[in-house]
N, C-alpha and C positions, 0 to 999 in steps of 0.2 A: 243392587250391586254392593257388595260386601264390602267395607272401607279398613285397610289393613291397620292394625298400629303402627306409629309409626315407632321407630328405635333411637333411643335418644343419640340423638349427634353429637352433646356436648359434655363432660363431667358434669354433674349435679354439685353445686357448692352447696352447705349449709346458710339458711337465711341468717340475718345480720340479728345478733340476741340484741334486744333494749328497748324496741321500738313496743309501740302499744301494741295490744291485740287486733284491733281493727285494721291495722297496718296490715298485718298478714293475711284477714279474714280476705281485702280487697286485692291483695297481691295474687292470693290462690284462686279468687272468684272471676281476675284477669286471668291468667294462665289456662284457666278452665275455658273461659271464650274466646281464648282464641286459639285453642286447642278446636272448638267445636266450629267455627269459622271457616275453620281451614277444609275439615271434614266436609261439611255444606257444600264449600265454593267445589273441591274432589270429586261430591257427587251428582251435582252439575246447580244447586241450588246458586242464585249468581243475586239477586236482589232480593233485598229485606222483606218485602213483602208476601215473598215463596215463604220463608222461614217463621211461621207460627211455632207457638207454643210445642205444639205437638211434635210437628218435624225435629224441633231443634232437640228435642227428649227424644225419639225415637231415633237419633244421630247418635246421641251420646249411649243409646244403648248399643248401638250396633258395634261403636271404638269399646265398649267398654267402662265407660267412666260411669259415677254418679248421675243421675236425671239431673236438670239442672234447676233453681229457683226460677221465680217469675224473674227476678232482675239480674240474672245472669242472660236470661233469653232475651232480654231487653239491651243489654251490654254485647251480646252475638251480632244483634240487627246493627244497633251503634257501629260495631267494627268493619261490618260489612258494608253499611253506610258511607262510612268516610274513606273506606279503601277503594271508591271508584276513582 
């Protein structure tokens, strides 16, 4: 089952200039999972232990995005984890 994008709801601001690099690296590498979280939970994946490596990349190929690292796939489970 195809997973639509979704359309942004909100205006996009510009991130805050000043902070370090890693700042952002982690700000976007959140965004990304839980951009792909959401997509899982949509397609009926509902607990961490459905969502391997593999699913949670072939997720993110289906919206579109980037494939994702080991440790974003690892940060998807985390979300999905603690959101019961």
């Amino acid at each position: 089952m195809p997973v639509p994008a979704a359309a942004p709801s909100v205006m996009k601001r510009p991130l805050p200039s000043g902070r370090p690099r890693e700042w952002y690296v982690t700000h976007n590498r959140r965004l990304k999972a839980m951009r792909l979280a959401i997509a899982l939970l949509d397609s009926g994946v509902y607990v961490p232990n459905q969502a391997r490596n593999e699913t949670i990349r072939s997720t993110a190929e289906r919206i579109g995005i980037h494939p994702p690292s080991d440790t974003t796939c690892h940060m998807v489970r985390a979300l999905m984890r603690y959101s019961r």
